[in-house]
C-alpha positions as CSV (number, residue, x, y, z in Angstrom):
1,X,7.3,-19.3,-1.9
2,X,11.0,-19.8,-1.2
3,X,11.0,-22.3,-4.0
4,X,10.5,-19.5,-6.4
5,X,13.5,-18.1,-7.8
6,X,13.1,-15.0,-8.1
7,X,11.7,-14.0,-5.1
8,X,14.2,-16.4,-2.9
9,X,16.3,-13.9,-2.0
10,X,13.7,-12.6,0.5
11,X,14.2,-15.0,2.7
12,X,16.5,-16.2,5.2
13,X,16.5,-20.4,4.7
14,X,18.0,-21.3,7.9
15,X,14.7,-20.1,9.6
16,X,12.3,-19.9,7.1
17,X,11.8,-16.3,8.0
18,X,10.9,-13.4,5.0
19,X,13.4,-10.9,5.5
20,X,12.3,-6.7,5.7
21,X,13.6,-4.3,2.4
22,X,16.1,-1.7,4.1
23,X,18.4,0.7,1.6
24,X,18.1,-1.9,-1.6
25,X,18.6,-5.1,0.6
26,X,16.7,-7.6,1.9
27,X,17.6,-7.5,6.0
28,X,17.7,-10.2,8.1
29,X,16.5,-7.8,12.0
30,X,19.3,-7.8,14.9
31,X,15.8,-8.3,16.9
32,X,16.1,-12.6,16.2
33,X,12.5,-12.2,16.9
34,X,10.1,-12.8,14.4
35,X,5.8,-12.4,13.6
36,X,3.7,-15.4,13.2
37,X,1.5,-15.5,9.8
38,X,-1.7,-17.6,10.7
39,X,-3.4,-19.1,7.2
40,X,-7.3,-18.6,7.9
41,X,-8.4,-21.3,6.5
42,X,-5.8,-24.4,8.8
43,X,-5.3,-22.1,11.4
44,X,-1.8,-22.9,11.5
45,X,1.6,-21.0,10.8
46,X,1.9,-20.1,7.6
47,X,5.0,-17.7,7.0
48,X,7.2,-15.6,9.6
49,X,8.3,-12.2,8.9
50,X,10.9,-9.8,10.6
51,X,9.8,-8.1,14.2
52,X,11.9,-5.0,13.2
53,X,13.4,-2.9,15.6
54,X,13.0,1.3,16.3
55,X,16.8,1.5,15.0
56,X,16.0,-0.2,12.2
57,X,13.5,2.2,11.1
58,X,15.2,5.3,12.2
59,X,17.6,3.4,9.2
60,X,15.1,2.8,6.4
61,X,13.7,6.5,7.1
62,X,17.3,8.2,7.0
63,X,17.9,5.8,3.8
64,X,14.0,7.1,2.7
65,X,15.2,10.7,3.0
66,X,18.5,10.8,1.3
67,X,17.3,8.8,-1.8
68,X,14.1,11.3,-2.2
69,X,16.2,14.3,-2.8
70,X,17.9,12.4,-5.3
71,X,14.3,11.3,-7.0
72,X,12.9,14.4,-6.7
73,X,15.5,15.7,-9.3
74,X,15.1,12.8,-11.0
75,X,13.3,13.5,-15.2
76,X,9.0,12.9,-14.5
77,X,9.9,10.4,-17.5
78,X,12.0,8.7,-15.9
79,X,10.2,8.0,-13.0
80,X,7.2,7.0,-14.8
81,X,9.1,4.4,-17.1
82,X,10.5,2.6,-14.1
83,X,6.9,2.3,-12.9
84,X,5.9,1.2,-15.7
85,X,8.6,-1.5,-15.9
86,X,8.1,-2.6,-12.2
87,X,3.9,-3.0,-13.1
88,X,4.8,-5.0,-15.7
89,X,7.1,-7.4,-13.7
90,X,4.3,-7.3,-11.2
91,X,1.9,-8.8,-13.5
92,X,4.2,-11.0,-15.0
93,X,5.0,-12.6,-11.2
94,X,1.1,-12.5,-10.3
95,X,0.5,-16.5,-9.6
96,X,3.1,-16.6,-6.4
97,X,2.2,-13.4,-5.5
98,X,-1.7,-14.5,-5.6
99,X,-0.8,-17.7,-3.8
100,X,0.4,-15.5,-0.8
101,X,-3.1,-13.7,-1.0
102,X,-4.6,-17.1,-0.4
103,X,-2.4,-18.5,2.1
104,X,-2.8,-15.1,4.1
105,X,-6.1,-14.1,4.0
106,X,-8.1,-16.8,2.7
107,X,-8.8,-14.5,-0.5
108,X,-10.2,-16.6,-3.4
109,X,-7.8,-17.2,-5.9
110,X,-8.9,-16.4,-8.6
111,X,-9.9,-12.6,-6.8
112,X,-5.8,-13.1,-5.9
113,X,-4.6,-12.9,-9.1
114,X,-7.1,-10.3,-10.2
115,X,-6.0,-7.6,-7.6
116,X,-2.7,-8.3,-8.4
117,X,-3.6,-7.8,-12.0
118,X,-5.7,-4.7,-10.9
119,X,-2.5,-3.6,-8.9
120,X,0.0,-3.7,-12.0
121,X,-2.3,-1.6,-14.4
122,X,-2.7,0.7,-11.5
123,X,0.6,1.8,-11.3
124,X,0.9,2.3,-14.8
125,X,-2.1,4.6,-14.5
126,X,-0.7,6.5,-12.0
127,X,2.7,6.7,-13.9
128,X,0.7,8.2,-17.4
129,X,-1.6,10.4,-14.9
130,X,1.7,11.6,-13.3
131,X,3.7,12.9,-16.2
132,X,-0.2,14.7,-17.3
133,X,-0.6,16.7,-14.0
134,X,2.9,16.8,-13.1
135,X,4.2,18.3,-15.9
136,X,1.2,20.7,-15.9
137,X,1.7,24.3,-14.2
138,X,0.0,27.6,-13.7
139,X,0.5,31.3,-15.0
140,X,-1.1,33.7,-12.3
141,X,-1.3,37.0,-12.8
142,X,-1.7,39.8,-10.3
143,X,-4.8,41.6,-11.5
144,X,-7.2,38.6,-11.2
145,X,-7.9,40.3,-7.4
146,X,-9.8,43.1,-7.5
147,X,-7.5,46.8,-7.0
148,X,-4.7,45.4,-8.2
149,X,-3.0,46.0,-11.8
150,X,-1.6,43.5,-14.2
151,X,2.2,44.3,-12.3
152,X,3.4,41.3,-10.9
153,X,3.4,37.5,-12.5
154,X,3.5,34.0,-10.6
155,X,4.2,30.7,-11.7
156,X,3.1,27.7,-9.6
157,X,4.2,24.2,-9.8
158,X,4.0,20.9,-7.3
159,X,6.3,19.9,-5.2
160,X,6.6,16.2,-3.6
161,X,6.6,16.3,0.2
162,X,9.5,14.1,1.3
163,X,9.0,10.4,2.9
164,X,5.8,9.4,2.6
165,X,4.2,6.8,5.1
166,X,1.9,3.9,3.7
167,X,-0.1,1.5,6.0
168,X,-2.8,-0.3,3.9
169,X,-5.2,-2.7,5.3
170,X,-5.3,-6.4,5.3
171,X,-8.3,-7.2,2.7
172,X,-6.1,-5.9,0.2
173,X,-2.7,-6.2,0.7
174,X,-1.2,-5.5,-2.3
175,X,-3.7,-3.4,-4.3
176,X,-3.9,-0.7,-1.3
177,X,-0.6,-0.6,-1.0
178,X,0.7,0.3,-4.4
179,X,-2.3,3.1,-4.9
180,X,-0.4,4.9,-2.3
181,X,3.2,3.6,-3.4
182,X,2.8,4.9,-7.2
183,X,1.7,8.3,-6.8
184,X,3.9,8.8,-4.1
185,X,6.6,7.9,-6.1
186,X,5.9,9.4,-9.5
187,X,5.5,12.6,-7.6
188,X,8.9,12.6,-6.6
189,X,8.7,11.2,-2.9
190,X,10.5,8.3,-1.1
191,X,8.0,5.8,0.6
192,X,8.3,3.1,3.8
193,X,5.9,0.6,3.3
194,X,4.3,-0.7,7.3
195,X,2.2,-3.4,5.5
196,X,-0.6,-5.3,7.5
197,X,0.5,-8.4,9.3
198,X,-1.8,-11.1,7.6
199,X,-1.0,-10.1,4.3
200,X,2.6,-8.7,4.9
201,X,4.6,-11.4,2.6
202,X,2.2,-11.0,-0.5
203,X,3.1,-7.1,0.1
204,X,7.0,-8.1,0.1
205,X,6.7,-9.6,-3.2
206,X,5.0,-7.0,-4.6
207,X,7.8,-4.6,-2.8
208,X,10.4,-6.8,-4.8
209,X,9.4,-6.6,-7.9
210,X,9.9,-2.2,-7.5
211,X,13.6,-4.1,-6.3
212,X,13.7,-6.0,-9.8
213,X,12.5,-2.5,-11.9
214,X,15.6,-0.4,-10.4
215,X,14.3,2.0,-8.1
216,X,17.3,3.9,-6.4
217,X,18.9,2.4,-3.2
218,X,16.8,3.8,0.2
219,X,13.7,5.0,-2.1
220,X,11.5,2.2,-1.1
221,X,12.0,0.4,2.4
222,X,9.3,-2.2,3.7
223,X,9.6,-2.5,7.3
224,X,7.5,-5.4,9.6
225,X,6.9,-6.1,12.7
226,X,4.9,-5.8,15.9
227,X,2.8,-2.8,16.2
228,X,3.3,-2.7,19.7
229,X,6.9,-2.3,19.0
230,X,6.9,0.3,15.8
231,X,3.2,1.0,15.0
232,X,3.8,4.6,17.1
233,X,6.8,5.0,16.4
234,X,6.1,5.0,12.8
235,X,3.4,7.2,12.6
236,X,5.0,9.3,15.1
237,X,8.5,9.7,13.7
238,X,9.8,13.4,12.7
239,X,11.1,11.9,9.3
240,X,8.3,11.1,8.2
241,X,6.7,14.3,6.2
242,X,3.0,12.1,5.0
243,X,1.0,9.3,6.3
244,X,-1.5,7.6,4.0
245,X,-3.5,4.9,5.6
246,X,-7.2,2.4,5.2
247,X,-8.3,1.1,8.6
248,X,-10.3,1.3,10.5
249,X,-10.9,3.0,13.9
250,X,-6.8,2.6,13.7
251,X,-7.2,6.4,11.7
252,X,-8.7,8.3,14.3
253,X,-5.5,7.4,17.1
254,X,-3.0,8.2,14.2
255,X,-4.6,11.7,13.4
256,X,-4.3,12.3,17.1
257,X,-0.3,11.1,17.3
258,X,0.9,12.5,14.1
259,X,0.5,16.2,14.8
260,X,1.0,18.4,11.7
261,X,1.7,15.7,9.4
262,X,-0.3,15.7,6.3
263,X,-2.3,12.7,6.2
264,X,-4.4,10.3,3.7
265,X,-7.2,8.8,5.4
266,X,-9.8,5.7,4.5
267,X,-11.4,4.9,7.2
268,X,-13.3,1.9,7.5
269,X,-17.0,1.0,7.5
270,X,-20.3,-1.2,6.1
271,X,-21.9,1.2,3.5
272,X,-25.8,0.8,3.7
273,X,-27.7,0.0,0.4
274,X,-30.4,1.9,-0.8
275,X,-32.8,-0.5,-3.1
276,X,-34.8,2.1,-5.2
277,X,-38.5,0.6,-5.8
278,X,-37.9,-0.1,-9.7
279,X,-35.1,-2.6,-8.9
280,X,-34.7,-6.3,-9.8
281,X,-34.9,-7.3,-6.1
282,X,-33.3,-10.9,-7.0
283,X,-30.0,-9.0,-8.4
284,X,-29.8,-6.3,-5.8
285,X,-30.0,-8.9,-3.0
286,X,-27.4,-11.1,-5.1
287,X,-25.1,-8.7,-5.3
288,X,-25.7,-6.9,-1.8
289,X,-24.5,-11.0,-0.3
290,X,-21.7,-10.7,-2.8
291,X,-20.2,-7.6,-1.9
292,X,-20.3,-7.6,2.4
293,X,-19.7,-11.5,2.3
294,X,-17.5,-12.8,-0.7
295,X,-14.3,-12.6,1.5
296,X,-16.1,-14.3,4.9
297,X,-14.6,-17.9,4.3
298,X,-16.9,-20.7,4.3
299,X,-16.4,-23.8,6.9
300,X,-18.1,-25.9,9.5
301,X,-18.1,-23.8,11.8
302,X,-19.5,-20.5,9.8
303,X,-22.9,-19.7,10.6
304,X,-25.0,-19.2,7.9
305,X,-26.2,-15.2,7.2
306,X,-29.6,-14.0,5.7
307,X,-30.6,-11.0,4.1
308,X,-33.4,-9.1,5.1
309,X,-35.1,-6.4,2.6
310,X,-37.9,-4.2,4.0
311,X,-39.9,-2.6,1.2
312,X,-41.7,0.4,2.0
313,X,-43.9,2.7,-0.4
């Protein structure tokens, strides 16, 4: 990927490390320590990212805060056109990106370059869905409670919250993390991107091409590392006004560490099918193996899986 011109600026040659997205720079960390990015499928080192340190992120949330009250005053239009110019470079740049997918996660590739397909026209649709319900308000008057007379008026609007925090999940990388990145920023808040280790350099690509559209300096940080070292301290950080996360168990800790924070929870799970007696048995069980195995990786050394369907009147 460091071959790739237009992404080579994230990382550092000398040690073939990706660098982390601080205040409208790629950083190299004062840590010298790095995270090791197993591929699935050789089971060897793929890429190294940044091990960030606690002052580092006390930097990219400072940087985080400053830029949102600058975005928050920034036109709804304007927001939503440089979303709409950073899906589009997203798209454009979806076969490296796609190649990290693969090399991460062992995601096929042509399901790589879908969900970062998927992941461009999503932002767009949270750009055209912003400027709808953003730009939409509410006229309240006083005598819609009962006793009181038609004295006083109120006008409601939305408000964005401040720095918002986004941890997606591994599976997908990129696609879960820009469903929380673009309403987040459409809405006028700054975001700092914690993106799962197997999957973090396919989530700094997709972090530099909001670089290449021209978001403001400090608006959008992407910060790696251990989570031994900065997974708390995250999630626990006074800067940090929302927390939007998919895990798993992960969730329930974080609600219990975060306090008052307003958080965004998927929590994870394997959803039960219900096969209703008039169904082609053949295409529910086809597609029952697709969905809980498609992304299980096939080798030697996989056992083989069978699915079991118990038909009852």
């Amino acid at each position: 990927m460091a071959g790739t011109s237009v992404f080579a600026e994230l990382v550092d040659e000398d040690a073939a490390i990706f660098k982390f997205y601080s205040d409208g720079e790629w950083k190299r960390s004062s840590s010298g320590k790095f995270v090791s990015i197993i591929n699935p499928t050789t089971r060897k080192t793929q890429y190294k990212v940044q091990a960030c340190t606690q002052e580092e992120v006390n930097k990219i949330i400072e940087s985080a805060k400053t830029a949102q009250k600058s975005w928050a005053k920034t036109p709804l239009w304007k927001r939503a056109e440089l979303l709409h110019k950073a899906a589009a470079i997203l798209k454009e740049h979806r076969a490296p990106i796609a190649e990290c997918l693969v090399k991460e996660i062992a995601k096929p590739a042509k399901d790589a370059v879908t969900e970062v397909v998927r992941s461009g026209d999503l932002v767009s649709y949270c750009a055209e869905e912003g400027v709808r319900i953003l730009g939409e308000g509410k006229f309240l008057v006083s005598d819609s409670f009962p006793g009181n007379e038609r004295t006083r008026y109120c006008l409601t609007s939305k408000i964005p919250l401040g720095v918002v925090l986004a941890i997606p999940p591994f599976n997908y990388p990129v696609n879960l993390a820009v469903s929380k990145i673009a309403p987040a920023l459409i809405a006028g808040n700054s975001l700092v991107l914690k993106p799962p280790t197997q999957g973090a350099v396919a989530a700094l690509h997709m972090v530099h091409c909001f670089h290449l559209a021209g978001f403001p300096k400090g608006l959008i940080g992407c910060v790696t590392g251990k989570g031994s070292e900065i997974g708390d301290f995250l999630t626990m950080h006074p800067g940090v006004n929302c927390i939007s996360f998919t895990g798993g168990d992960t969730g329930i800790a974080i609600s219990k560490k975060a306090g008052m924070v307003p958080l965004q929870m998927e929590l994870g799970g394997k959803d039960a099918c219900i096969i209703l007696e008039d169904a082609d048995l053949d295409l529910a069980a086809a597609n029952i193996v697709k969905g809980g195995f498609s992304y299980r990786g096939s080798n030697s050394k996989t056992p083989n899986y069978s699915l079991h369907i118990k038909c009852s009147n």
